[in-house]
LUMTOR-636487 format. One record per atom (N, C-alpha, C): residue number from 1; atom name; x, y, z. Coordinates in steps of 0.05 Angstrom, whole numbers, plus 5000, padded with zeros to 4 digits. Each point is the difference from the previous one (the first is absolute). Example, Ala and Ser with C-alpha at 12.3 -4.5 7.8 and 13.67 -1.06 7.14 Angstrom:
# LUMTOR-636487
<node><i>1</i><at>N</at><X>5264</X><Y>4886</Y><Z>5156</Z></node>
<node><i>1</i><at>CA</at><X>4982</X><Y>5024</Y><Z>5000</Z></node>
<node><i>1</i><at>C</at><X>5018</X><Y>5024</Y><Z>5000</Z></node>
<node><i>2</i><at>N</at><X>4993</X><Y>5021</Y><Z>4986</Z></node>
<node><i>2</i><at>CA</at><X>5016</X><Y>5024</Y><Z>5001</Z></node>
<node><i>2</i><at>C</at><X>4985</X><Y>5022</Y><Z>5014</Z></node>
***
This chain:
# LUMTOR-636487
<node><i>1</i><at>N</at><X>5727</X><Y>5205</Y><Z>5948</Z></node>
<node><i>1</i><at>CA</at><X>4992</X><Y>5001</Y><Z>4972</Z></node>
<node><i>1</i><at>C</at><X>4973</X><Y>4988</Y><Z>4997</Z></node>
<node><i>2</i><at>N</at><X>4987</X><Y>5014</Y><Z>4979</Z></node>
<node><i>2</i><at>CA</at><X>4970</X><Y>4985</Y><Z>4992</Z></node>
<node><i>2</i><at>C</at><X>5009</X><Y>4984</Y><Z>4988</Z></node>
<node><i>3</i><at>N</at><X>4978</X><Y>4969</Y><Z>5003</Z></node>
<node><i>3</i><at>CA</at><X>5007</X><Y>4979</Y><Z>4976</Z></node>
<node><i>3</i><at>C</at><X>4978</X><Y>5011</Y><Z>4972</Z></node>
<node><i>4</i><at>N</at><X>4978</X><Y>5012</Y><Z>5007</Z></node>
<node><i>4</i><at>CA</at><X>4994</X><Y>5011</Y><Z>4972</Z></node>
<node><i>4</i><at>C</at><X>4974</X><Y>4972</Y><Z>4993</Z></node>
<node><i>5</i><at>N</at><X>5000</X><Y>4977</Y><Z>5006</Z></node>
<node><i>5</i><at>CA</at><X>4987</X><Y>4983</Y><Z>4994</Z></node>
<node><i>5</i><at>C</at><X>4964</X><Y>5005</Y><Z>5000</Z></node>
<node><i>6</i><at>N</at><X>4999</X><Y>5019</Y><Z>5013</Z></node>
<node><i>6</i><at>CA</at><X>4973</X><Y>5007</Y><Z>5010</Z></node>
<node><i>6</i><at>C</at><X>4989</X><Y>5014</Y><Z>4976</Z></node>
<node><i>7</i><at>N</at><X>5017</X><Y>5016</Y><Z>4995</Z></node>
<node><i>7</i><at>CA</at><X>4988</X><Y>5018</Y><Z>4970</Z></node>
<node><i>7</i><at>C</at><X>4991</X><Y>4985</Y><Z>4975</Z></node>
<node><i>8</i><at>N</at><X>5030</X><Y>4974</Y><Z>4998</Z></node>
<node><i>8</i><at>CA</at><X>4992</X><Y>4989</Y><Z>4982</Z></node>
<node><i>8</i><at>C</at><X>4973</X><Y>4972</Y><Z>5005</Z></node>
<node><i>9</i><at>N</at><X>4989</X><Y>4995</Y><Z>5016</Z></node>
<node><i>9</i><at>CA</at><X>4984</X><Y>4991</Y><Z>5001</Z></node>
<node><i>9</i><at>C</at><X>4974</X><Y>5020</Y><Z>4999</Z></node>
<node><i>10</i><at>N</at><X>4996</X><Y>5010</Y><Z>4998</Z></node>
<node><i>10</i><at>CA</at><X>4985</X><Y>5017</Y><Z>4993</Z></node>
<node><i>10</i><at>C</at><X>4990</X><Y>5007</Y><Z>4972</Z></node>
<node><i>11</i><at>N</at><X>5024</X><Y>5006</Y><Z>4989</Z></node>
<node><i>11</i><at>CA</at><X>5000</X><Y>5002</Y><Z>4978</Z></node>
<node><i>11</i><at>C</at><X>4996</X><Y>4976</Y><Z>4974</Z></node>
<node><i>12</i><at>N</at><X>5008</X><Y>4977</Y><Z>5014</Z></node>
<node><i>12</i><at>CA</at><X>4998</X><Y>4968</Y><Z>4987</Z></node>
<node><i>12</i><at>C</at><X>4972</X><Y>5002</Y><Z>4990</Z></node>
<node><i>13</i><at>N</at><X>4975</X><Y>5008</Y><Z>5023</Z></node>
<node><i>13</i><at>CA</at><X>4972</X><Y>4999</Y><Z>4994</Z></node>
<node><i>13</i><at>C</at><X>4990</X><Y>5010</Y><Z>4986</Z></node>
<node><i>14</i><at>N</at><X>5011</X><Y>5026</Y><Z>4997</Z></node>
<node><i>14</i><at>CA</at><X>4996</X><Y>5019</Y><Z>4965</Z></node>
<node><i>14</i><at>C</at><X>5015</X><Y>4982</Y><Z>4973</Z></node>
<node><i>15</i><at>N</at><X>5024</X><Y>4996</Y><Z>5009</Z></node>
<node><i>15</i><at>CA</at><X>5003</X><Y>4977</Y><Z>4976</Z></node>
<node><i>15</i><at>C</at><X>4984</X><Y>4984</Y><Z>4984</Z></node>
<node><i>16</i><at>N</at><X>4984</X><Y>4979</Y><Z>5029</Z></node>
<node><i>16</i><at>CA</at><X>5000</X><Y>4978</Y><Z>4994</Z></node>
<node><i>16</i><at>C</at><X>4958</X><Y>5006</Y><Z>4977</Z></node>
<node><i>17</i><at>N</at><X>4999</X><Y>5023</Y><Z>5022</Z></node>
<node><i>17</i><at>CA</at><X>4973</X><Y>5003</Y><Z>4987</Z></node>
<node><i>17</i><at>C</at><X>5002</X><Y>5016</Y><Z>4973</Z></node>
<node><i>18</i><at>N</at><X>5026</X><Y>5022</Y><Z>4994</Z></node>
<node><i>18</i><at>CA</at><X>5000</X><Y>5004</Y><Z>4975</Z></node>
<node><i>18</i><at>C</at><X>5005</X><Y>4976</Y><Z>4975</Z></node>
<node><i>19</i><at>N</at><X>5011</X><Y>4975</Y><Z>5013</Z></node>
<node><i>19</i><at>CA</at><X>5008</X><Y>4980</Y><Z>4988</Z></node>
<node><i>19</i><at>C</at><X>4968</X><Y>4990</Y><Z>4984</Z></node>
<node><i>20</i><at>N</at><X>4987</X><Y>4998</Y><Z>5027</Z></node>
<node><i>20</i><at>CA</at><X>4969</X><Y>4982</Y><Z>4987</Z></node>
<node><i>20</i><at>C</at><X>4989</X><Y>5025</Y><Z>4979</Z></node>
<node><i>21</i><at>N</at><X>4997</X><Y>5027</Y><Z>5001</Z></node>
<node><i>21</i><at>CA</at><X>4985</X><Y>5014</Y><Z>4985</Z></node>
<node><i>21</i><at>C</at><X>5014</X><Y>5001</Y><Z>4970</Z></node>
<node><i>22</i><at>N</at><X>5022</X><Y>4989</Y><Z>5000</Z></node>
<node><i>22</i><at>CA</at><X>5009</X><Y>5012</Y><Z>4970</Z></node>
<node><i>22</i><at>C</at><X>4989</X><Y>4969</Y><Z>4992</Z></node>
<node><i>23</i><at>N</at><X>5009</X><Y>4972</Y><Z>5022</Z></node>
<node><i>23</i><at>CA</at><X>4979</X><Y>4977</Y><Z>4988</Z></node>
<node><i>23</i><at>C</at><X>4974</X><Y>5004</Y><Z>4992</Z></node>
<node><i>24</i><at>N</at><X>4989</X><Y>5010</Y><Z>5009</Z></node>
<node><i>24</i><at>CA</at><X>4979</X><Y>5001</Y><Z>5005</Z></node>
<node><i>24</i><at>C</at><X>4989</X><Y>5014</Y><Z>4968</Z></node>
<node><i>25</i><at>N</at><X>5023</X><Y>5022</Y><Z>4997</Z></node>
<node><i>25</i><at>CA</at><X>4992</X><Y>5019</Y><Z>4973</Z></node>
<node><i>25</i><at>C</at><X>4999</X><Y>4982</Y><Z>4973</Z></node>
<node><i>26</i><at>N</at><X>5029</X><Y>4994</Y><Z>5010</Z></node>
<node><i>26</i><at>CA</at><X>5004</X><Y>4975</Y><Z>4972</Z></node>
<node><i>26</i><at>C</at><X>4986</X><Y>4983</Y><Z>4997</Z></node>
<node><i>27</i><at>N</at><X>4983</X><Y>4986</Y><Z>5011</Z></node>
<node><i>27</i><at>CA</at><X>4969</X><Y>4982</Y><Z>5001</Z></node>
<node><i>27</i><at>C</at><X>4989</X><Y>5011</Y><Z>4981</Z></node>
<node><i>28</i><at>N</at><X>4977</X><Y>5031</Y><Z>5022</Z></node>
<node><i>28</i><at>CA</at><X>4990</X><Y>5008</Y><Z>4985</Z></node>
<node><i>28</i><at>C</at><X>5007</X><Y>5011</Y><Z>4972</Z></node>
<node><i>29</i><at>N</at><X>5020</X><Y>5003</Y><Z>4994</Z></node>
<node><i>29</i><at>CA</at><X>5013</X><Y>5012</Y><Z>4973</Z></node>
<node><i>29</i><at>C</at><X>4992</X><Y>4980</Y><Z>4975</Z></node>
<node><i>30</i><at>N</at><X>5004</X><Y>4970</Y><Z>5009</Z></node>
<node><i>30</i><at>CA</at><X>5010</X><Y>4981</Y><Z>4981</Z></node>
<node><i>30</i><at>C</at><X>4969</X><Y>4994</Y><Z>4998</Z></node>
<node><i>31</i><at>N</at><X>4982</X><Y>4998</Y><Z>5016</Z></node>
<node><i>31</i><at>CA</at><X>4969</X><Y>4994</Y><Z>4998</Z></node>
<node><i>31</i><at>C</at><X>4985</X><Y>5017</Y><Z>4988</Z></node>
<node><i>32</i><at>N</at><X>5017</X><Y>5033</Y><Z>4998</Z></node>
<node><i>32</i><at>CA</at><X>4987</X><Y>5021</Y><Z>4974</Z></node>
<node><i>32</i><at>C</at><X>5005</X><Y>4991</Y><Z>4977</Z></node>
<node><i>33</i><at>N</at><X>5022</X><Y>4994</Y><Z>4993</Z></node>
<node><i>33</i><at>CA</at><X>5005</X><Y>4996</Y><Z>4982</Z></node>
<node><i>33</i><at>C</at><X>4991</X><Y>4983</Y><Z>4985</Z></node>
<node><i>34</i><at>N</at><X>5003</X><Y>4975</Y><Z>5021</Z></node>
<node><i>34</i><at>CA</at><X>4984</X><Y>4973</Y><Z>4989</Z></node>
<node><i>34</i><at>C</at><X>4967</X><Y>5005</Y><Z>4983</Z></node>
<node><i>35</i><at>N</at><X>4979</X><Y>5015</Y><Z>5020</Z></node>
<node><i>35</i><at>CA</at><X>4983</X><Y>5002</Y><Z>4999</Z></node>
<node><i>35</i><at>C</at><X>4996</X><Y>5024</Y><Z>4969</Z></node>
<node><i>36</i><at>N</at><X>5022</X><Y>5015</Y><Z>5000</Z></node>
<node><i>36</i><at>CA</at><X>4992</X><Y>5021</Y><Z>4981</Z></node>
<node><i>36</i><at>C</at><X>5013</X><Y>4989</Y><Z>4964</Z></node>
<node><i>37</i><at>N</at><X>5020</X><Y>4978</Y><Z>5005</Z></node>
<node><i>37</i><at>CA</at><X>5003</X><Y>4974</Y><Z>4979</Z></node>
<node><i>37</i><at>C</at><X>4968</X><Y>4992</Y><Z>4991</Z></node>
<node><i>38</i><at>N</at><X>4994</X><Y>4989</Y><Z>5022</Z></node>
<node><i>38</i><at>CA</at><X>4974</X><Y>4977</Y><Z>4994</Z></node>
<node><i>38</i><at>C</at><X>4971</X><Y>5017</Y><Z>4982</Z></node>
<node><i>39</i><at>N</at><X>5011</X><Y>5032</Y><Z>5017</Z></node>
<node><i>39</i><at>CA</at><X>4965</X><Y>5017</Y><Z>4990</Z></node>
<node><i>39</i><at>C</at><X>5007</X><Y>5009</Y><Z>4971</Z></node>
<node><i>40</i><at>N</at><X>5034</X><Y>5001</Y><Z>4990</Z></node>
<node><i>40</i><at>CA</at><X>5007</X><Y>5014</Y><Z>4983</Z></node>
<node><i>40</i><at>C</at><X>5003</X><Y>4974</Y><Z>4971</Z></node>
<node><i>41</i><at>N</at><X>5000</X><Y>4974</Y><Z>5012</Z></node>
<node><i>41</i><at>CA</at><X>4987</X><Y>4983</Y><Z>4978</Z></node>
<node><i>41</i><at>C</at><X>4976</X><Y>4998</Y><Z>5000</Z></node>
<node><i>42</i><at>N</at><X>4980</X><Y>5000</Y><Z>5011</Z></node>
<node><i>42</i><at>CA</at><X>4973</X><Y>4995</Y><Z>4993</Z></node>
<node><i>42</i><at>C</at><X>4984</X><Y>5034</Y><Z>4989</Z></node>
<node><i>43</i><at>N</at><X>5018</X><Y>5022</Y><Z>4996</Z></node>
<node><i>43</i><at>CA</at><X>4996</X><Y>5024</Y><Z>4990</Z></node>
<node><i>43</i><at>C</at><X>5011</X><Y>4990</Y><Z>4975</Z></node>
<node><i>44</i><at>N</at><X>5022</X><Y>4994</Y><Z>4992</Z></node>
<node><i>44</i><at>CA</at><X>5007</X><Y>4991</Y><Z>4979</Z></node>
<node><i>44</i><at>C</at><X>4986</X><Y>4979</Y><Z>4978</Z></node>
<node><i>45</i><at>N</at><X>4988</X><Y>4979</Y><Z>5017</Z></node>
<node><i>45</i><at>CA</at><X>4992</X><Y>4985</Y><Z>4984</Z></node>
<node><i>45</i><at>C</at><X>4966</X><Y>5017</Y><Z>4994</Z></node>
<node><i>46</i><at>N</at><X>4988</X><Y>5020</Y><Z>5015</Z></node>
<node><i>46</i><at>CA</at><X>4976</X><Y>5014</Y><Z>4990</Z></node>
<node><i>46</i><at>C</at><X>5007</X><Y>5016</Y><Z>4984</Z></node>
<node><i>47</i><at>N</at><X>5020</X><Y>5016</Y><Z>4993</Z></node>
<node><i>47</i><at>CA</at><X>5004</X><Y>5023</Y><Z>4983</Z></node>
<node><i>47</i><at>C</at><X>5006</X><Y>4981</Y><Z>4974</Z></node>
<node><i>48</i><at>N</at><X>5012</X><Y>4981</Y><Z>4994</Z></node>
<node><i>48</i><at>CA</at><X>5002</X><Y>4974</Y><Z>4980</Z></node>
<node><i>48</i><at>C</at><X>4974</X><Y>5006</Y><Z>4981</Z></node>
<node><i>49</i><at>N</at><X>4979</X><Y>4992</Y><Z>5019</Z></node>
<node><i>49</i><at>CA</at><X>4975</X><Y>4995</Y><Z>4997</Z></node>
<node><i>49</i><at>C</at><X>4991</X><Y>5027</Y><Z>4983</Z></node>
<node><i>50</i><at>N</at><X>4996</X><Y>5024</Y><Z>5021</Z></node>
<node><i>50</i><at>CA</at><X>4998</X><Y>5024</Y><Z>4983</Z></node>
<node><i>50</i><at>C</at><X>5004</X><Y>5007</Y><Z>4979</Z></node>
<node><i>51</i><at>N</at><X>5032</X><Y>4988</Y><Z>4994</Z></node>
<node><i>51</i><at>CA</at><X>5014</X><Y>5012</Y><Z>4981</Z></node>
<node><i>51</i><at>C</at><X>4986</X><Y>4983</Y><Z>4971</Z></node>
<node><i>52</i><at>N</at><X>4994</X><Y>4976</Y><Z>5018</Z></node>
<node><i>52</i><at>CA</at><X>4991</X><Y>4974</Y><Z>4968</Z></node>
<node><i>52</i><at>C</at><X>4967</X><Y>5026</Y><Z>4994</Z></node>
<node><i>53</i><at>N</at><X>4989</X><Y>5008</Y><Z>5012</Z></node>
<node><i>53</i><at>CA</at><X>4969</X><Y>5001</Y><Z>5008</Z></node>
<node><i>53</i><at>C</at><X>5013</X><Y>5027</Y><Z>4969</Z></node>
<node><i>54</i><at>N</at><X>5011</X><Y>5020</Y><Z>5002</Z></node>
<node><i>54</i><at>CA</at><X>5009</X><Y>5017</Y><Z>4990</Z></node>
<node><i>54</i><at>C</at><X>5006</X><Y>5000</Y><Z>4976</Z></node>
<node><i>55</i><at>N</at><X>5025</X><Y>4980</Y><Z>4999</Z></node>
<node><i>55</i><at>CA</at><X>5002</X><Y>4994</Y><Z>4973</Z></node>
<node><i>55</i><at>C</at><X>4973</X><Y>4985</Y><Z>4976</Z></node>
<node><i>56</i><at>N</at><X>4984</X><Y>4991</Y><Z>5015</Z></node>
<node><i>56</i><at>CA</at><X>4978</X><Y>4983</Y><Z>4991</Z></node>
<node><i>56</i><at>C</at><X>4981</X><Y>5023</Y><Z>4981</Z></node>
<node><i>57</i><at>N</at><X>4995</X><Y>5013</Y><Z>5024</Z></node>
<node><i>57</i><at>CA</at><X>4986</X><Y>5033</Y><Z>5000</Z></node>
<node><i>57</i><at>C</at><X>5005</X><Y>5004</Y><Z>4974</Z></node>
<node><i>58</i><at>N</at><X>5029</X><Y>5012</Y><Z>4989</Z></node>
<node><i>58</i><at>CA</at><X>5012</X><Y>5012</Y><Z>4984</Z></node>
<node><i>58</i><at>C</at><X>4989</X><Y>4985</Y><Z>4972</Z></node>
<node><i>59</i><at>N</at><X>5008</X><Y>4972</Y><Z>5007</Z></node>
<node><i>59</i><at>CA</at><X>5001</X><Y>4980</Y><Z>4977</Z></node>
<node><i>59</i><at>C</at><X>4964</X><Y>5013</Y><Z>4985</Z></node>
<node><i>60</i><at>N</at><X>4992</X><Y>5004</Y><Z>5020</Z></node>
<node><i>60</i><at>CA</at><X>4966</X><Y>4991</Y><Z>4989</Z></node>
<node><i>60</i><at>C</at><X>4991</X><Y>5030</Y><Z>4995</Z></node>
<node><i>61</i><at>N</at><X>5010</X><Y>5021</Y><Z>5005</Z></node>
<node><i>61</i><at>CA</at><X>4998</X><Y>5032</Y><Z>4993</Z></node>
<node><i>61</i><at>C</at><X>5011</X><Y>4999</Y><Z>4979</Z></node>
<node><i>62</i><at>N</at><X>5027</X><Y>4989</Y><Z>4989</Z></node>
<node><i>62</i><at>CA</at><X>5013</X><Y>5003</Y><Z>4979</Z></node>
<node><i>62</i><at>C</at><X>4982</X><Y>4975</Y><Z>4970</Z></node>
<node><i>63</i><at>N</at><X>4983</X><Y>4981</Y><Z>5008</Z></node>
<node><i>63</i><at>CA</at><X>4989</X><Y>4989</Y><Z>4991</Z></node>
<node><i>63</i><at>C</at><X>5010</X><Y>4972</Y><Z>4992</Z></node>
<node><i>64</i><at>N</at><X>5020</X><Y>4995</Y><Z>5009</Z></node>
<node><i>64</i><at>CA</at><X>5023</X><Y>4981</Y><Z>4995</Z></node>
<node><i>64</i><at>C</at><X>4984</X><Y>4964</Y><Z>5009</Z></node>
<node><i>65</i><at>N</at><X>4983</X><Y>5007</Y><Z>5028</Z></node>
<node><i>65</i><at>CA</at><X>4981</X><Y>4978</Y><Z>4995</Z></node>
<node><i>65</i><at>C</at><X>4969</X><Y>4998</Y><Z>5007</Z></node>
<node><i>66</i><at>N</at><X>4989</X><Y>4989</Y><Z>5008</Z></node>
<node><i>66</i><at>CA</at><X>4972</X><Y>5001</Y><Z>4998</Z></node>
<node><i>66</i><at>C</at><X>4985</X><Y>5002</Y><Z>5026</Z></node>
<node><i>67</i><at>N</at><X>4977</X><Y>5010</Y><Z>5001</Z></node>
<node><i>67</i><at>CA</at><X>4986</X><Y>5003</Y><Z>5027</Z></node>
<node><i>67</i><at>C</at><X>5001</X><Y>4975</Y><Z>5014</Z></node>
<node><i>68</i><at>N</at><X>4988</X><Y>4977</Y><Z>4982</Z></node>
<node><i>68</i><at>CA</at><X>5001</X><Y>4976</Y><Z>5009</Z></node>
<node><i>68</i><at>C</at><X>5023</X><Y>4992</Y><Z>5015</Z></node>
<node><i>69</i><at>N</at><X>5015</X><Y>5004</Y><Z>4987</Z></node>
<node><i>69</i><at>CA</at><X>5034</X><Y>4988</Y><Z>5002</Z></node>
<node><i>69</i><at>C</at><X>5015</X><Y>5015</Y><Z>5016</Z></node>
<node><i>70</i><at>N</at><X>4994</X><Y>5027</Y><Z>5004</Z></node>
<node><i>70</i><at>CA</at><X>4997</X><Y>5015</Y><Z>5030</Z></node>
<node><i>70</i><at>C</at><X>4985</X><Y>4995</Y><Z>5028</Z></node>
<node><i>71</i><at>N</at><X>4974</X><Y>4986</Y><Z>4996</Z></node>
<node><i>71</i><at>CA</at><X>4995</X><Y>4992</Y><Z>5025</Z></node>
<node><i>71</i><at>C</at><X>5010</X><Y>4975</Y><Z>5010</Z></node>
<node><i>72</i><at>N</at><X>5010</X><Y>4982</Y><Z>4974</Z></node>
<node><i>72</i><at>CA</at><X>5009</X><Y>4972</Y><Z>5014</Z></node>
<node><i>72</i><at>C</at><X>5020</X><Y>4999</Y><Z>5009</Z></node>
<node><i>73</i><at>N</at><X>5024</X><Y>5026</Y><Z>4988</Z></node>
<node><i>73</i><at>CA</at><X>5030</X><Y>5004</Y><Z>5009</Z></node>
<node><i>73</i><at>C</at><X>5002</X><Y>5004</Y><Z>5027</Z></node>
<node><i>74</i><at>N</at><X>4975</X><Y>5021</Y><Z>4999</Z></node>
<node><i>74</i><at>CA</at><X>4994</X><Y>5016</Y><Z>5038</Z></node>
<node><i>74</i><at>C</at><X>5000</X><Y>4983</Y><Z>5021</Z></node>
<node><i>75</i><at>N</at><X>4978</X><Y>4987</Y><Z>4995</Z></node>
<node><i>75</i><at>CA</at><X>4987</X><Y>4969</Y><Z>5013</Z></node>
<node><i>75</i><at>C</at><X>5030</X><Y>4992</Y><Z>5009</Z></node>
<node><i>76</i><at>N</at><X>5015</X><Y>4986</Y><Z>4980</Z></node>
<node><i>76</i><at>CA</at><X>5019</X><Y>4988</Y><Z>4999</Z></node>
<node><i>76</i><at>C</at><X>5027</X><Y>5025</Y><Z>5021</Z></node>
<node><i>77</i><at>N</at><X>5006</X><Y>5018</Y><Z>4998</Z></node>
<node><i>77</i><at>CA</at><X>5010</X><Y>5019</Y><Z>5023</Z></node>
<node><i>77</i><at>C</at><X>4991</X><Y>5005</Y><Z>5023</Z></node>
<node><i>78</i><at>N</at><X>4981</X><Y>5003</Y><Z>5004</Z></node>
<node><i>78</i><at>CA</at><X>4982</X><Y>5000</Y><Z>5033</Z></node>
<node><i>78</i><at>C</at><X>4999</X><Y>4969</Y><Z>5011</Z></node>
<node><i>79</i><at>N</at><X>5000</X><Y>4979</Y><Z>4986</Z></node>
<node><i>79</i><at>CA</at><X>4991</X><Y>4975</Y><Z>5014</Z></node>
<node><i>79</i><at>C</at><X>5034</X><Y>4995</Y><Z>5015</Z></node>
<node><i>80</i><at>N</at><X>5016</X><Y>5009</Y><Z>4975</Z></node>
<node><i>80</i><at>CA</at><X>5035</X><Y>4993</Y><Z>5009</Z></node>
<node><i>80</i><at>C</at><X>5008</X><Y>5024</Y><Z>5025</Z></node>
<node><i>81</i><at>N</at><X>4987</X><Y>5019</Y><Z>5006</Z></node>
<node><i>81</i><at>CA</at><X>5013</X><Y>5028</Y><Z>5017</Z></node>
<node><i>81</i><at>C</at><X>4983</X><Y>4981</Y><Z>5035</Z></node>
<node><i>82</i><at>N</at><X>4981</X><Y>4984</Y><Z>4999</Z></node>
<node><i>82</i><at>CA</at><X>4991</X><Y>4989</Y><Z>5018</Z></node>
<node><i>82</i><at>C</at><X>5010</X><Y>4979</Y><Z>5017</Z></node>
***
């Protein structure tokens, strides 16, 4: 009779290396993510910015406040987006 032991050592080495690649995936998985968290708040806190820059816009087309009082608001939005 074969004992068969030979095959399965063989096959252990495909295991053991499929073992590290799915580690290996899940690493890189959790470090996308991480990284695409971090880019997707500092996109967030610029579009903030935009959005204030916009509404400002509006205020001062609609006549609601003053040129003056539009550039100091601005000032005051660009110094905070920095």
């Amino acid at each position: 009779m074969m004992n068969g032991s030979g095959m399965m050592a063989d096959g252990m080495w495909l295991g053991i290396l499929l073992v590290g690649l799915v580690v290996i995936l899940v690493i890189f998985a959790f470090f996308k993510l991480l990284n695409s968290r971090i880019d997707g708040d500092s996109a967030k806190h610029q579009n903030e910015g935009d959005f204030s820059l916009i509404i400002l816009n509006e205020r001062l087309a609609k006549g609601e406040i003053q040129v003056e009082e539009y550039n100091h608001l601005k000032g005051i939005i660009l110094k905070s987006e920095k």
